[in-house]
N, C-alpha and C positions, 0 to 999 in steps of 0.2 A: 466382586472383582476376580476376574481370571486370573491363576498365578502367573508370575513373571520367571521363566525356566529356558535353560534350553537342553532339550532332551535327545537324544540316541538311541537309534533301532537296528540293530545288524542282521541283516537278512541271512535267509541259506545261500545267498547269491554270495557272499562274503562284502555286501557294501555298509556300511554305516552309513545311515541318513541321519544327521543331524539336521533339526526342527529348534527354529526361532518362536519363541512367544511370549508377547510383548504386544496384546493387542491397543489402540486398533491397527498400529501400521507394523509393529514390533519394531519400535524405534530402539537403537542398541543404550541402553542404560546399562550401568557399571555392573548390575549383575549378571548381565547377555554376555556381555563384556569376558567375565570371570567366567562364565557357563560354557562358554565358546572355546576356552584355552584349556580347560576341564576336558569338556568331551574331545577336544581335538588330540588332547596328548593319549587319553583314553587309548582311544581309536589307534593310535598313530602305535603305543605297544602292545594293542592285541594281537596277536597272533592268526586270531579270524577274522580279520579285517584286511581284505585286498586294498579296498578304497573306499571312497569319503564323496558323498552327496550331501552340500549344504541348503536348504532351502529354509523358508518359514511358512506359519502356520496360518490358515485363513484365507488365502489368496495372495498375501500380499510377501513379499522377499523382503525385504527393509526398507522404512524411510530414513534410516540415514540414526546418527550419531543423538542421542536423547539432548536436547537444548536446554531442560532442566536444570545442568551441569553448568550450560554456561550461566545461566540464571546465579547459581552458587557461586562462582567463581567471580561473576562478577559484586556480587555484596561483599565478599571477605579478600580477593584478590588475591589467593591463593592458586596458583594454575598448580600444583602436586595432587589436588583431585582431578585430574583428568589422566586416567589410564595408559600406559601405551603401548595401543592397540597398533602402530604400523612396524614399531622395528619388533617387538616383543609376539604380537599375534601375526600382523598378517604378513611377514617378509620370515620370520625364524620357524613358528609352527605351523602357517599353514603353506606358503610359498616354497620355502626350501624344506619344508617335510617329509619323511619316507615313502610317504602313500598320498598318491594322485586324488585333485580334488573336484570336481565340479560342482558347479550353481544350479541352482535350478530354478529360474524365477517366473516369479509369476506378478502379476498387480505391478506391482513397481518396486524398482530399485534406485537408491535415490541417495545420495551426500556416503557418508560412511557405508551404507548397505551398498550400494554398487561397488564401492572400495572394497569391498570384501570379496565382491565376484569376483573383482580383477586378479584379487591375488590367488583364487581358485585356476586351476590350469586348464580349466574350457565353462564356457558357459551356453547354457541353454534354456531359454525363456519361450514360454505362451505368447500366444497372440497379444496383439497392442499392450505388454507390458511399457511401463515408462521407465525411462533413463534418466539421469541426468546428474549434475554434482550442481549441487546450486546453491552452494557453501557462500561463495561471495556476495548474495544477499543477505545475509550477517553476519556482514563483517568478518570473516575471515576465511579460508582456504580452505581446501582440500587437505586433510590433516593423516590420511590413513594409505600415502603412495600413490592417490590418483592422479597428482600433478604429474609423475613419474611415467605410469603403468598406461594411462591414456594416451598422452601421444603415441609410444610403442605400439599399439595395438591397431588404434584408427588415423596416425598420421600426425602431424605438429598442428597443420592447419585448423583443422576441423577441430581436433582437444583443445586449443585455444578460446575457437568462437562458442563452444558448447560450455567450458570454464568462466570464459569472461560473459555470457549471455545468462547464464545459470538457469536455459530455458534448458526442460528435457526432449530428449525422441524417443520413439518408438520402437518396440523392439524389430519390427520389420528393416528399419531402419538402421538399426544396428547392426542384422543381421548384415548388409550391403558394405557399411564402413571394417566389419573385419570385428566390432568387439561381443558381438555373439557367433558361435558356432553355429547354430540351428533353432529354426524354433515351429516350434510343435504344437498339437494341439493340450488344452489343459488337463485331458483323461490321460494321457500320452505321458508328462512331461516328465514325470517321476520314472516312471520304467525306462524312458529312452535317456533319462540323466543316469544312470542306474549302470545300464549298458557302455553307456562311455565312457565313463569311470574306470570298469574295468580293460576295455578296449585299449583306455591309454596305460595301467600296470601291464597289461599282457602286450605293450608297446605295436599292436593293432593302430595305434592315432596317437599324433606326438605328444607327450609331457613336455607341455611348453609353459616357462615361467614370463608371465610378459615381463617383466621387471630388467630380462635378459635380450630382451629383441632389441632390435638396431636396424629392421630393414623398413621401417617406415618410413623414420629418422628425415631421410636423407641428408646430406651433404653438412657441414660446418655453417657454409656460407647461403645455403639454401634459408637452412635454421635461423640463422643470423638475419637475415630479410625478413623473414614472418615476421620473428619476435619484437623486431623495431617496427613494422607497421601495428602491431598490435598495439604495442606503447605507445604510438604516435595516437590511436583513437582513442584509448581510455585515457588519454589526458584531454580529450572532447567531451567524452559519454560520463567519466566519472571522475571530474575536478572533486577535491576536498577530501578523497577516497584510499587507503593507503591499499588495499589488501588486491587490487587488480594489478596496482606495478607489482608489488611481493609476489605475488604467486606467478607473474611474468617471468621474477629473478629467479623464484627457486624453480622451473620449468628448464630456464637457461643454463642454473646450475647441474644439474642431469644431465643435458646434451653435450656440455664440455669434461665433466671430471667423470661422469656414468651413473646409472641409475641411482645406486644404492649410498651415493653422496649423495645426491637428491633428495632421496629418502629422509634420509640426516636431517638436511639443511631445511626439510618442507616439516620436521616435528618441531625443529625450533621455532622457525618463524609463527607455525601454527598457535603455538602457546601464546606469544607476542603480543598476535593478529586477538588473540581470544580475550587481551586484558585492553584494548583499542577504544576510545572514546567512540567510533563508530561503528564497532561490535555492542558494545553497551548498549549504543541509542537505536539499533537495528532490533536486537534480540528484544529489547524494552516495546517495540513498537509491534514485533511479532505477537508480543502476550498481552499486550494492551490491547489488540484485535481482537483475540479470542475473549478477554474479558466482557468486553461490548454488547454478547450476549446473554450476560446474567444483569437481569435488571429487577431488584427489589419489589415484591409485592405486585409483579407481573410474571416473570416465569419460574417455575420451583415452585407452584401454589397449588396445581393439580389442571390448571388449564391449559386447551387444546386449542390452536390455530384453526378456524374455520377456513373450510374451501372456497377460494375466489377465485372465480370460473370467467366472472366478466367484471370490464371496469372502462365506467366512463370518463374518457377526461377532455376536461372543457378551456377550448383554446387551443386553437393551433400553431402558434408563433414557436416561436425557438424553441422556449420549455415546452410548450406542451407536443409539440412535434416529435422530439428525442425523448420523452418520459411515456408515448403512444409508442413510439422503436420501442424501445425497453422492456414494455410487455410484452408487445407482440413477438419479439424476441424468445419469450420463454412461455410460447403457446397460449397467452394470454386472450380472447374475446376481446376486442377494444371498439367502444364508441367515439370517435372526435367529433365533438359538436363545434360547432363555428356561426357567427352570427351572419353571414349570408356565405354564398357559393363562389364567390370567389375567395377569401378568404380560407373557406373552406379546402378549394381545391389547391390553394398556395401551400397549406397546411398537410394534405395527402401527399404532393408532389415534394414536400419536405422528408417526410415519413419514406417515399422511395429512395430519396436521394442518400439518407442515414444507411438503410439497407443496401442501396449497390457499391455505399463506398465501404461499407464492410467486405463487400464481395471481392471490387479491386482490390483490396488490401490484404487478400487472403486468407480474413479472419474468419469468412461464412461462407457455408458453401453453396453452391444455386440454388439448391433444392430447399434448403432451409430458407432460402431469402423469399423463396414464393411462397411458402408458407406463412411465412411471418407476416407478408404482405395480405394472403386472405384473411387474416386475423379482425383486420381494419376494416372498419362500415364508417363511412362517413353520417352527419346529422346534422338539420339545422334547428329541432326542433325537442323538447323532452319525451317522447313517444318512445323510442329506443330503451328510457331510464328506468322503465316499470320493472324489468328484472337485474338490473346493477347489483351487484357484492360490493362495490366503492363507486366514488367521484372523486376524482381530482380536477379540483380546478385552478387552472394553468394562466391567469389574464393577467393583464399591467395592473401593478400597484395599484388602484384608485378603491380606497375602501368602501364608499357608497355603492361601486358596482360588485364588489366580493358581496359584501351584506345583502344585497339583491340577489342575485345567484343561490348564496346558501336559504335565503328564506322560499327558493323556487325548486330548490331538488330536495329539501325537505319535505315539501307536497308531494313529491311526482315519486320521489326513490321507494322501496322497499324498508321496513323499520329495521330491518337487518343493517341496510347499508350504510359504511366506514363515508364519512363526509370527510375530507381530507382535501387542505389547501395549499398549494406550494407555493405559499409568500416566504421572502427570503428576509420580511421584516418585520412586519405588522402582527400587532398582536393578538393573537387566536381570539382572543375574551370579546374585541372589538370585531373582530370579522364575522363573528357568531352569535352576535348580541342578539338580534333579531329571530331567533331561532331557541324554540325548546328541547329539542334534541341537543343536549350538551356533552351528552357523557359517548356520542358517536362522531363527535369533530377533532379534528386530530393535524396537525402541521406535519406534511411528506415534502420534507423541504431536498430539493434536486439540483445538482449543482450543474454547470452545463460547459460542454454539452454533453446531456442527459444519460443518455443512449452510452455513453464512454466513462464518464467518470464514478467513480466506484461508491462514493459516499448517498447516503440515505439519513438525512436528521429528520429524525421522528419526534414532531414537538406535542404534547403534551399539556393540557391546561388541568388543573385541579379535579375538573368535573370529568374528564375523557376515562373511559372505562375502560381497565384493563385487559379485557376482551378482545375492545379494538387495537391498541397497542399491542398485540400480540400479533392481532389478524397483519397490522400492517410490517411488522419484525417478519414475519413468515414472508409476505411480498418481496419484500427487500431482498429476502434470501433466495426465492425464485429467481428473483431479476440480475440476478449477479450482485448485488450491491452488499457493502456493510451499512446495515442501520446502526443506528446511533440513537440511543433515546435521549430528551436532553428536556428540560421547561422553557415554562412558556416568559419569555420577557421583547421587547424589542431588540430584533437581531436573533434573537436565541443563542445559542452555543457560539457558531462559527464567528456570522456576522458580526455579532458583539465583540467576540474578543476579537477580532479584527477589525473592529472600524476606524480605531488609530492610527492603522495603519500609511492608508490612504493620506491621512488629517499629517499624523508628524511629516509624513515626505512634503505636504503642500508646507507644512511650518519652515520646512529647512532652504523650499524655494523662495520662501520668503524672506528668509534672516540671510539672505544672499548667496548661495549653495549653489552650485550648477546642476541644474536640472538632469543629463545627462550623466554625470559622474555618480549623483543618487542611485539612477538606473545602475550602473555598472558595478557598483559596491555592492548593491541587493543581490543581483546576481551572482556576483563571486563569493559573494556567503551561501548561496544556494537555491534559489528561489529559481524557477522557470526565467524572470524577467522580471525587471525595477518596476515599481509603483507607476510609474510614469506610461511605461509602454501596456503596461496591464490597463489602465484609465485610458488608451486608444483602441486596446482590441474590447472593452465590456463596451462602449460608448459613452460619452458625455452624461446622456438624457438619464441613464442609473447612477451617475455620478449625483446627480444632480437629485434626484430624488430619492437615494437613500440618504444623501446627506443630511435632506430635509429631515426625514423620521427619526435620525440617530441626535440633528440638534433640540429636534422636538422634546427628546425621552432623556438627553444626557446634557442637558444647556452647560452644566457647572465647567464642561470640560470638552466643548467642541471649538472648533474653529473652523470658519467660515473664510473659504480663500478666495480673493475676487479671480483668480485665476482663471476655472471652469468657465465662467459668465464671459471672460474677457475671450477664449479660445473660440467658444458658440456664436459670438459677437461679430469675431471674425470671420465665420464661414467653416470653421474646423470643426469634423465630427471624429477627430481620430478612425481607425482601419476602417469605417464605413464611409469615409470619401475621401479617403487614399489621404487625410493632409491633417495630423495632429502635433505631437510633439516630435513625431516621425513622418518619414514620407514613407508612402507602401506602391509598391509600383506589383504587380501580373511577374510573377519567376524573379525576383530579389527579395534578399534580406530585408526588413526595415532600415532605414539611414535616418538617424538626426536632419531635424529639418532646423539650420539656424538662423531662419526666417521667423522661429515662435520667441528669440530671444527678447526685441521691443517688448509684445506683448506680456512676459513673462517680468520686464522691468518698470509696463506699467501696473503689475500687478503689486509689486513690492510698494511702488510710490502710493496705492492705495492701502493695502495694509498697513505699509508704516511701522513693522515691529523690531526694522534693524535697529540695534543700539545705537544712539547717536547717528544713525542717518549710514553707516558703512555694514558692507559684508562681513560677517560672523569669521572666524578662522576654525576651521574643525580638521580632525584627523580624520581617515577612510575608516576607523573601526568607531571614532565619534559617529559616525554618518550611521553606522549598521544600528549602534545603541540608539540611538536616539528617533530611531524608527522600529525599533522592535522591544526596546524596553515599556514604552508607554502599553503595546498588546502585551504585554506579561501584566502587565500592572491593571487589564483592563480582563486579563486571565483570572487575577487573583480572585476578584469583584465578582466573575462567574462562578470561581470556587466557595465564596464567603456566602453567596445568597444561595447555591445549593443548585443552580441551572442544570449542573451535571453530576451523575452518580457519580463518578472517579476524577481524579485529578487526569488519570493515562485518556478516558473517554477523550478530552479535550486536547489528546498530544497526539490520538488514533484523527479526529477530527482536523484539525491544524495539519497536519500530511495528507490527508484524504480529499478535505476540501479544498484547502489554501495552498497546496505544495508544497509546502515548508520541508526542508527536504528528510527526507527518513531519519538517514545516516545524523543526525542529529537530536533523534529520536522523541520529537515532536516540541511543541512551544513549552510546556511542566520543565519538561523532563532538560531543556535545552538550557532553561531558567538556573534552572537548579544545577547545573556541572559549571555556570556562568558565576552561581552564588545571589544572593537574597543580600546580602550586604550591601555589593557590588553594586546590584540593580538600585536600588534603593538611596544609597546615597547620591549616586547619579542623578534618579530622578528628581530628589530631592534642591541637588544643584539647580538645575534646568529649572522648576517649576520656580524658584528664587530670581534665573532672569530672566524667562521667557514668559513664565505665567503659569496658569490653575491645570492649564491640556496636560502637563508633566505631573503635577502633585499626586505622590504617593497615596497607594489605598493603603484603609487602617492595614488589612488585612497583611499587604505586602511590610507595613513599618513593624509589624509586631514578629511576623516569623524572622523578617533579618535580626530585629534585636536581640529573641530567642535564642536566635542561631536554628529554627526550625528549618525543614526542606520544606518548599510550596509544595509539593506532592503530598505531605503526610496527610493523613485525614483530617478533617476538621473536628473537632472539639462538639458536644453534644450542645451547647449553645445556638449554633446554628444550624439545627436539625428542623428547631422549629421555623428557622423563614426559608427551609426548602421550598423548591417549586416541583418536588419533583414527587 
């Protein structure tokens, strides 16, 4: 391990370069921290030292403030370990300091490390360095004066949309907005930061504090218009979320009393924002990421990821259409096989359509889109397959034709190549039955559409060799995606612990609920959109057939709603013909269609499970438990049989797959700040009047009695009925 230092060189020129290192990114940890105010005072009374050049080491200028710290802080709730680094480092020693300072960046400057530039009095960064403060993606703010020093510099406007968007720019870009001076090239950057330094003590180029400017600013009443249309959209964009208004207030606070009350007022809330149930469940979901790629008895063993250069996948429709984008996306060889030409070409003209609305949308740029497009050879036949590194194959549910399939690219493929199916239920053992290659079949389960969403479960059977599991972790990571390794059961990880989901909403339409008010409570807890309109835009016909696979494998605790049957009956396919429990009309929103209510009450009169014949009476946070305790409860089950390495694996999964929203820092982890007690005896209620779908697992009755977290590890007991 490289030491963690930051060190000082004082030229004949009389500059002191101070150097960050802290690789890979030299994120500022408590000793950069201490090293920084060390060499600063140094510097500041030598005598040889005109001025002060801050940069770091490697390329890179800082990623910002060590997250570490929050990690601590939040186990013992202590915020006195966290430094302070705005009024104490960068506003007393290096801001209003004797001797002039500039940046010098390079690679990126990011949350605290740009905060640092700011308070430097000119910056000068390399080509395409990156910008940004992007602190409000966990949970808390800008803690080091940026709230302050960025508007002054690039404007109110722009420092808002770049704070509340926590997206970075470019240093080109900066250069334009006013918050870099110049940018150079990377041989260059040091000598010409060097120069300026002294340029501004020898009053050549102004010592400017931004902390001190006001002419950005503009007006009281200018100010006062942004900042309420700003409030007005993050109470759109980020309902449930404290730290987008706080950081609006302390932005406001600066404009009216002056910077350095600003200052003040953005350390305190910073601390606040850092002990936040939605800093917690942000930063939890940041390291639960990164965990996702140590996976026992596959990487740390000495094995290396083989090159896949080409990959067939079979099926054109939705998945397989966005999961061919995907590759070809990241230079990938792609086969789409299709079982005759038109089909086929429904399927390529899918794959364009992925790619040009990348383009319209800004995210790719032409030249890559044609690229990505020669990637793609269409096929109708296995002739193509002789030299594959993988197959994915992409068709509907129907197990006899998966079993056919793999017993057919087992002949044709290469003994090298990854067999890999992306069923989102069926179980590996039974789609590979037919087949003696067992330890190269592998579940590449894709959530859709494809091409967009970020999640990769990599499922897993007993016999899959950890070769392959690695080859396909390696893919994942080409393709933009997080893998997720997880075992093999029906459903696997996601699906499984989510299939109650679906089941408690239809329960609650049934015990008399309004259908509509389910939808709007889900929502205001966090979800994209309720149960209800989620079952209009997947369609019916998966409605309908995973339900079947989940009563097949979990009979003690399904339910079966005549609802679905009774909507299809109708004529209603939800968003695929504009008419489900919503109406979807070409440029509107969805609207309740209260034409599904009959339907909906002859559903009840066939279930039959209101008590005594009348509507249930429930509370809006009864409505949220009782559709998302039964998936904790169906979590536990995941946790207790071993489906997943980590408890976080299944709270990285639950945000990634399901959109459960971050800031609650996944389904474990949401559980657990809710309480195990809590859950539990609720369920326990419910299963007493509604039935077996509610009843407690062992697993969930035993850590609430304990007073255990769902999160802790499981006990050596059930090591042995892992799947994994």
């Amino acid at each position: 391990m490289a030491p963690v230092k930051v060190t000082m060189e004082v030229g004949t020129d009389g500059v002191a370069v101070i150097t960050i290192f802290n690789p890979p990114v030299n994120a500022l940890a408590i000793p950069i921290i201490a090293g920084l105010k060390e060499k600063w005072t140094e510097a500041t009374m030598r005598n040889d030292v005109k001025a002060i050049v801050l940069t770091g080491n490697g390329g890179r200028f800082s990623g910002g403030f060590d997250i570490n710290v929050f990690q601590k802080v939040h186990a013992n709730g202590d915020t006195s370990q966290m430094p302070d680094v705005s009024v104490d480092l960068v506003v007393n020693t290096m801001e209003d300091g004797k001797k002039p300072a500039v940046a010098a960046i390079e690679g990126l400057a990011l949350g605290g490390g740009l905060e640092l530039a700011l308070g430097c009095h000119a910056r000068i960064a390399a080509p395409r360095a990156q910008l940004g403060l992007p602190e409000l993606s966990l949970g808390v703010m800008p803690g080091f004066g940026g709230t302050q020093r960025l508007p002054r510099l690039i404007g109110l406007s722009k420092a808002v949309e770049l704070m509340m968007t926590s997206e970075p720019i470019m240093s080109e870009e900066g250069k334009k907005l006013g918050l870099i001076d110049a940018v150079v090239p990377s041989s260059e950057l040091l000598k010409v930061s060097r120069q300026w330094a002294l340029d501004i003590a020898e009053r050549h180029k102004p010592w400017m504090r931004s902390l001190h400017k006001t002419d950005k600013i503009g007006s009281l009443s200018e100010a006062h218009e942004i900042l309420k249309v700003a409030r007005e959209q993050v109470k759109q964009t980020a309902k449930n979320m404290p730290q987008h208004l706080a950081c609006i207030e302390v932005i406001e606070e600066g404009i009216i009393h002056g910077g350095y009350n600003g200052v003040l007022k953005e350390a305190k809330v910073f601390k606040d924002l850092v002990l936040s149930d939605t800093s917690k469940g942000l930063v939890h979901i940041f390291f639960s990421q990164r965990a996702t790629s140590k996976v026992p008895n596959v990487t740390g063993i000495g094995l290396k990821p083989r090159t896949v250069k080409k990959v067939a996948v079979i099926g054109g429709g939705l998945m397989g259409s966005g999961i061919a984008t995907a590759l070809a996306l990241s230079n990938t060889i792609v086969i789409l096989k299709e079982i005759n030409s038109e089909f086929l070409q429904k399927g390529m003209k899918a794959i364009e359509a992925n790619v040009s609305g990348l383009v319209a949308r800004k995210k790719l740029p032409q030249d890559k889109a044609d690229k990505a497009l020669s990637m793609v050879k269409g096929a109708l036949d296995y002739s193509d397959f002789k030299d594959v590194d993988m197959v994915i194959e992409a068709v509907i549910e129907n197990v006899p034709l998966k079993q056919k399939i793999f017993s057919e690219i087992e002949k044709v493929c290469p003994p090298h190549c990854i067999l890999a199916t992306n069923t989102s239920t069926i179980d590996l053992n039974i789609i590979g039955e037919n087949t003696t290659s067992k330890d190269r079949i592998i579940g590449a389960h894709f959530f859709s559409p494809a091409h967009i969403m970020p999640l990769l479960e990599i499922v897993r059977t007993e016999k899959t060799s950890a070769q392959a599991i690695l080859d396909l972790m390696a893919v994942g990571k080409a393709i933009k995606k997080v893998p997720v390794v997880v075992g093999n059961c029906t459903g696997f990880a996601v699906n499984r612990t989510f299939f109650p989901y679906s089941q408690g909403a239809h329960i609650l339409v049934n015990l008399g609920v309004d259908v509509f008010r389910i939808d709007t409570q889900i929502a205001s807890f966090g979800l994209p959109m309720g149960p209800f309109q989620l079952q209009d835009l997947t369609g019916y016909g998966v409605a309908v057939a995973v339900g079947k696979e989940f009563r097949s494998a979990f009979s003690d605790r399904t339910f079966k709603s005549p609802l679905i049957d009774l909507l299809i009956k109708s004529g209603r396919n939800g968003k695929n013909n504009g008419k489900g429990y919503y109406i979807y009309e070409k440029g509107s929103k969805p609207r309740p269609d209260f034409t599904v209510l009959p339907i909906i009450e002859e559903s009840r009169r066939l279930a039959n499970i209101m008590p005594g014949g009348k509507p249930i009476s429930v509370t809006d946070q009864e409505i949220v438990e009782m559709i998302l305790f039964p998936v904790v409860n169906e979590a536990c089950r995941v946790l207790d049989e071993g489906i997943v390495v980590r408890a976080s694996d299944l709270d990285v999964t639950s945000v990634l797959g399901m959109s459960f929203p971050s800031y609650r820092g996944g389904i474990v982890f949401w559980a657990d700040t809710v309480g195990a007690g809590h859950i539990y005896r609720s369920l326990k209620k419910w299963s007493e009047l509604y039935g077996n779908f509610f009843k407690p697992s062992s697993f969930l009755e035993e850590r609430a009695t304990k007073g255990i977290p769902l999160s802790a590890p499981s006990s050596t007991s059930s090591v042995s009925r892992s799947r994994m």
